[in-house]
N, C-alpha and C positions, 0 to 999 in steps of 0.2 A: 707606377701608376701614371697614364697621360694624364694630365693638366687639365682643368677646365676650358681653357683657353685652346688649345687643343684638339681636343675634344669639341668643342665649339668648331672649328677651323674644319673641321673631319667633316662633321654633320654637313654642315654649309656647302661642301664642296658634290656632296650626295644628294641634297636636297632640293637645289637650286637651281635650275634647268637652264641649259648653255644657250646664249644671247645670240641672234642672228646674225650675220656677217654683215648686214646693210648697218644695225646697232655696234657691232663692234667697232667698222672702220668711221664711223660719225667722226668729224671733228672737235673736239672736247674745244672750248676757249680755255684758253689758261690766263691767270689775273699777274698782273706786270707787278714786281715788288720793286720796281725803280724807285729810288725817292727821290723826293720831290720837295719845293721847300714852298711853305705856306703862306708865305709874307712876315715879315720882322725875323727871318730867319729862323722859323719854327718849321723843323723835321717830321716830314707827314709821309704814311706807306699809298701808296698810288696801291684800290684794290679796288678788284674788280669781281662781279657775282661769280660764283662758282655755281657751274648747271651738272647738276648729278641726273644720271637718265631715274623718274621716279620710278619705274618699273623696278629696277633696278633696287632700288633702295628699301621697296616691298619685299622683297623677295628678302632680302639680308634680314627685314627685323620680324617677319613672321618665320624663318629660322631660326633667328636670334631666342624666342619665344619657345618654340617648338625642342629646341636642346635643350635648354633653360630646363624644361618641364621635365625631360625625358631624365635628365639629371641628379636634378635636384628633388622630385615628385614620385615618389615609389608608388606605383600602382596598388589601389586596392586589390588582393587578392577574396576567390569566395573563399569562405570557409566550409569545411569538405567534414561532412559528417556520416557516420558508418551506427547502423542499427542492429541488435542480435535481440534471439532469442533462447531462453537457456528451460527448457523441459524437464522434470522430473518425475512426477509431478508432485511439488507443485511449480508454475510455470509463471516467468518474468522477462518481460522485454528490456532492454537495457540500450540507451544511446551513448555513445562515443564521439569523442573528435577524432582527427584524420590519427593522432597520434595514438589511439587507442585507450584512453582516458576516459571515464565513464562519468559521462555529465548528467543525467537522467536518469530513474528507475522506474518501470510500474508495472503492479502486480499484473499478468492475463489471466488468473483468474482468482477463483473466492478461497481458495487454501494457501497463495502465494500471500493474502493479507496477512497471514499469521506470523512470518516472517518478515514482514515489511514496515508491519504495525512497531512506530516508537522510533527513538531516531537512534537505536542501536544499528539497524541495517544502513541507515544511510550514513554515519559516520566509517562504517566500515567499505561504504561500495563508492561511493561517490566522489571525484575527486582522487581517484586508486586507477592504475591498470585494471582491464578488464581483467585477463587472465586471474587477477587478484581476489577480485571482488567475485568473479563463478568460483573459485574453491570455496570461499568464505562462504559462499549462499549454501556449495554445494555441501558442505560441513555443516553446518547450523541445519540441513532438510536431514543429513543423518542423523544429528542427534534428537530432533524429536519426531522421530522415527517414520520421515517421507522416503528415506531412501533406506533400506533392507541392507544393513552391513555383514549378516550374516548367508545371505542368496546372491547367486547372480541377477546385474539386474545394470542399468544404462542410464548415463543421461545423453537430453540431445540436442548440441551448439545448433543456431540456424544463422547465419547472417543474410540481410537482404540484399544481394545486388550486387553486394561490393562489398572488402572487406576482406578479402580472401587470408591474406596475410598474418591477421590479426585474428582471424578466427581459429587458422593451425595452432598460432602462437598457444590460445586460448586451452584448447585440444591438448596441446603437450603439457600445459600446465596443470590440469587436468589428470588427465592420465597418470601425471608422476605423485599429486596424491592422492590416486588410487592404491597405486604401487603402496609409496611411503607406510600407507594403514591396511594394507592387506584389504582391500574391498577389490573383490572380482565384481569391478563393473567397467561398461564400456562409457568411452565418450564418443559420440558418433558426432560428427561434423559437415556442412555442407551447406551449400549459398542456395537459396528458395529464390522462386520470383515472388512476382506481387499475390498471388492466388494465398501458394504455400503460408505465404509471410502473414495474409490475414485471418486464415484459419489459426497459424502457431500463436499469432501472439493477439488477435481480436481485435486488430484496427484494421476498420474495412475505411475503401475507398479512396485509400492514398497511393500518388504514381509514382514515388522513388523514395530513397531512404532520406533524405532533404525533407520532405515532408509529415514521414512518418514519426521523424525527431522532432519536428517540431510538434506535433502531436501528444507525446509522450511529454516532455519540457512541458504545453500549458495546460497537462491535464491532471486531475490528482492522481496520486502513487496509488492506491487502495482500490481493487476493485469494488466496493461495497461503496467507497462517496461516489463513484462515477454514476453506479446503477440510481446512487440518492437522487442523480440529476435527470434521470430518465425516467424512471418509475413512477407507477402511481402508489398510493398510502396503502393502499390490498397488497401492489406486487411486492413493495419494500415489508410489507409483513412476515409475506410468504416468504421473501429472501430472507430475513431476520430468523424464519422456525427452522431454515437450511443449514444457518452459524449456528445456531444452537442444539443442535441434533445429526451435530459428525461424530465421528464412531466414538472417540476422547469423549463428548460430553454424554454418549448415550450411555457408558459405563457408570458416570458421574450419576448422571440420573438413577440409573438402576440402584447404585449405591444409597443414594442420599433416601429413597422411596423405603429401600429394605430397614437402614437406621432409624428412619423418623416413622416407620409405621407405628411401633409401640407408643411415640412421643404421640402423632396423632388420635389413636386410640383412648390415651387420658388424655388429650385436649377434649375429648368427644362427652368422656364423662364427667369433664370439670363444668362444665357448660351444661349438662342437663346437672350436675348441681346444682349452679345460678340459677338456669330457670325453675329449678322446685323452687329454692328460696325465696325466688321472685311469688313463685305462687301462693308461697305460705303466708310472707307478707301482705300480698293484695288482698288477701281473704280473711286476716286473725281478727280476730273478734276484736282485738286490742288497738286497732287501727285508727289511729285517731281520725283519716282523713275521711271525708264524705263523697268528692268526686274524685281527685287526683291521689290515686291509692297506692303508684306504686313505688316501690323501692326508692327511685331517684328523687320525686315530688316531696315522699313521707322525709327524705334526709332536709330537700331543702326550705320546706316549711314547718317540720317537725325535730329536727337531728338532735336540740340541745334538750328536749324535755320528756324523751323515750327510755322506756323503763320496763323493769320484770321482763317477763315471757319475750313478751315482743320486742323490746331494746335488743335481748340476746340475739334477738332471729338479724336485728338489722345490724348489731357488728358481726354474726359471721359473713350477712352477706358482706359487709365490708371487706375484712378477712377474705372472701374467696376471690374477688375480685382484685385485689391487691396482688391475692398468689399467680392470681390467669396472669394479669402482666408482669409479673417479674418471670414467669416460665414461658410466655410466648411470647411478647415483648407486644403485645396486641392490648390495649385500653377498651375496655366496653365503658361506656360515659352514658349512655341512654339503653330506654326498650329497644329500639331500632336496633341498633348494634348488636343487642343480646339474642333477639331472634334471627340476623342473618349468620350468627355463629352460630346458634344451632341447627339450621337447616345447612350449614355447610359441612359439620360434623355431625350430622345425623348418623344412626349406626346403618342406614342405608349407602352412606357415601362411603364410610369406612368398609363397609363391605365391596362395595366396587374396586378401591384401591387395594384392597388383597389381590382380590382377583387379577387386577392390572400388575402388580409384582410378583403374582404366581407367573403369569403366559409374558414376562416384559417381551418386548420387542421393539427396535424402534419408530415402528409401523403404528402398534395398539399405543407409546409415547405419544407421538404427533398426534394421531385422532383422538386424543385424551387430554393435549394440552389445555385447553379453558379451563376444564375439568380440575387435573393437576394442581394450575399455576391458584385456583380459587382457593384448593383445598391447603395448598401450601401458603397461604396468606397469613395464615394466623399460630406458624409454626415456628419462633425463634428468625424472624424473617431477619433480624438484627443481626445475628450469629455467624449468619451463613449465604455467604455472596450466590450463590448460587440461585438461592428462588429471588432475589432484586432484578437479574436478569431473564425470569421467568415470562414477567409480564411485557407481551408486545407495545414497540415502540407506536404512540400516539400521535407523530408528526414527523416528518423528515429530519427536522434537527435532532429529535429524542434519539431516530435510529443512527445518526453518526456518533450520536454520543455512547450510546450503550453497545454498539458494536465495538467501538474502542475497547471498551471494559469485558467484553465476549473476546476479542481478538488472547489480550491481555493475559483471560483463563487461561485458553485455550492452549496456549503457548506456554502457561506452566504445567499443565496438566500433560502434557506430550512430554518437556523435560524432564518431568517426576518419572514417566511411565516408562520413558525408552532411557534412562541415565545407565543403569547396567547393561543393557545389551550394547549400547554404545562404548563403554569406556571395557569391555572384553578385551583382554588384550590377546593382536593380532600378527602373526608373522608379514614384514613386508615382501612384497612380491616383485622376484629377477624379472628384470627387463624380458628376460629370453620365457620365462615363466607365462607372465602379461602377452607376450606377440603371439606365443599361444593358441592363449584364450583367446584369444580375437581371434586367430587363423580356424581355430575349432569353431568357433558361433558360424563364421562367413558357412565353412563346412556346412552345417548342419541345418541353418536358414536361407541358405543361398546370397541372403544379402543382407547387410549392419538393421535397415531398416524395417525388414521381414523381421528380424527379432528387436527389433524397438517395439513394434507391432505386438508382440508375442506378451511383451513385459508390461507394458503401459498399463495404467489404471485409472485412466482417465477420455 
């Protein structure tokens, strides 16, 4: 390795633009080193100014400077970022450094939160090879049951712009656990421009993958906080009845309506119990009250000196009211309370709800929801996570919060449901087997994406 010094001398020689011949041939003075003696025999150097041309001497120390720098001062380089998009659905945009390292996640759209929710995905993608982090997504969408292990069926790499390299990579990684689990699915692969790039993964308005990263990095992972930042309290509703009525919890539903209709039907006649009691009280002849007659008033101006007939009638009521909340975990404390439970469980509203779990649908659900979510209020609401997130969220921060907890379901309700079809066990598939299946689809669709087309459900 040259020398600094050197290397200095090199620069200098390239940098430094040659002196005119009038400059060249100047006469330099030179200083006389004769000695000379000072008086009392004191030895003194006879010297005289040295004239350097200053031209001259500019030129050496803004070189001087300039290698210095070039040297010693390693240029910032940019930092080079590459963007993809991974399809299934459900669908996640993902950003990379140049080395293909996944720094950024987020959902594009409201089913990719179900996998994204919690920091199980991001310990696993973040910080990992891409390559790594698409099987891991694209495993975790098989097992609760986004991708069809038992059909043909595709996912689809996109990268923006740039990328090329690391997208194959991505693709073969891919592919081989296809192969390894025996799932006859394709990995289709290809660079989008900017059109492509905002449709696939739902950032509009950005001119290269430089910006689109940054985009992703300061915006939240979850599609459902981002729409929190744009939405008004109606559309975050509406979005809210969307999470809660995908295909996993309309089954839920269906379920929990067919269980609890018996449980509702005696909630219906515990409650026109109360209110006879209520009525017998207000009216017995034994009543010791004059204006404030009933049940609640007669306990608390009257409880400790109640007797015969009428004492009995007010410990059952006590008794009935005890039993209402330990079986529906619901407290009636006043009339108020007692009359809005019984027009909730009127035998008019139980008859509706037959009706709605005779014809279910998740159509006659959603137009039913107030309905529903009213009548399931006072049904073991304690018990059973599912009617807590019945009632629509009240405020922006209510709906980050109980989407977390919907996400949450959601995401064991799909593992419970698809655990056996996923863990079948499945012969892996020859290389020669797989090329294929690809060569046959190309066959039969004319082209990868004609049958992405064909598969897609979304």
């Amino acid at each position: 390795m040259k020398s600094w010094k050197r290397l200095l001398k090199e620069d200098i020689d390239k940098r430094v633009p040659n002196l005119r011949d009038d400059i060249k041939n100047y006469p330099i003075p030179v200083t006389s080193e004769d000695d000379m003696y000072n008086g009392n025999d004191t030895l003194a150097k006879n010297r005289k100014p040295i004239v350097v041309g200053l031209s001259s001497l500019c030129a050496v120390v803004i070189a001087f400077v300039i290698i210095m720098c070039s040297v010693f001062i390693k240029p910032v380089s940019s930092f080079e970022e590459f963007v993809f998009t991974i399809e299934i659905n459900p669908s996640i945009t993902l950003a990379t450094d140049k080395n293909g390292i996944v720094t950024d996640i987020m959902s594009s759209n409201a089913d990719a939160d179900v996998i994204l929710n919690g920091a199980e995905a991001e310990s696993k993608m973040k910080g990992k090879k891409i390559s790594e982090a698409v099987v891991w997504y694209t495993d975790k969408a098989a097992r609760l049951g986004y991708l069809n292990v038992q059909a043909q069926s595709a996912v689809r790499l996109s990268a923006y712009d740039k990328g090329e390299k690391i997208l194959q990579m991505t693709q073969s990684a891919l592919e081989h656990y296809f192969m390894d689990n025996g799932i006859f699915a394709l990995a289709i692969a290809e660079t989008v421009n900017n059109e492509n790039f905002a449709i696939r993964s739902g950032i509009k308005d950005v001119q290269n993958a430089e910006t689109a990263a940054k985009y992703i990095k300061h915006r939240e992972t979850l599609f459902a906080e981002r729409q929190a930042d744009i939405l008004s309290l109606k559309e975050l509703s509406q979005l809210y009845e969307t999470y809660i009525t995908t295909g996993t919890f309309i089954e839920k539903w269906s379920e929990l309506l067919e269980s609890e209709l018996t449980n509702i039907m005696k909630n219906a006649e515990d409650i026109q119990t109360i209110c006879s009691l209520y009525s017998e009280i207000y009216n017995h002849k034994d009543n010791p009250a004059t204006l404030l007659k009933d049940y609640w008033n007669v306990k608390k101006y009257y409880g400790t000196n109640l007797s015969g007939e009428f004492g009995a009638l007010v410990i059952e009521m006590d008794v009935a009211i005890a039993d209402y909340k330990t079986s529906y975990g619901v407290e009636i404390a006043n009339e108020t309370q007692m009359w809005d439970a019984a027009a909730r469980y009127a035998l008019s509203s139980v008859d509706k709800l037959s009706d709605i779990i005779e014809k279910f649908s998740a159509d006659l659900f959603v137009n039913n929801l107030s309905f529903i979510a009213d009548l399931l209020k006072g049904v073991d609401i304690i018990g059973n996570p599912l009617v807590s997130i019945l009632t629509l969220p009240a405020t922006e921060k209510e709906f980050t919060q109980k989407i977390s907890d919907v996400l949450t379901m959601d995401y064991s309700f799909r593992e419970s449901k698809f655990e056996k079809i996923y863990n079948i066990p499945r012969e892996k598939i020859a290389a020669d087997d797989y090329k294929s299946f690809r060569d046959n689809i190309i066959s039969e669709f004319g082209t990868l994406n004609n049958y992405w087309n064909s598969v897609k459900k979304f």
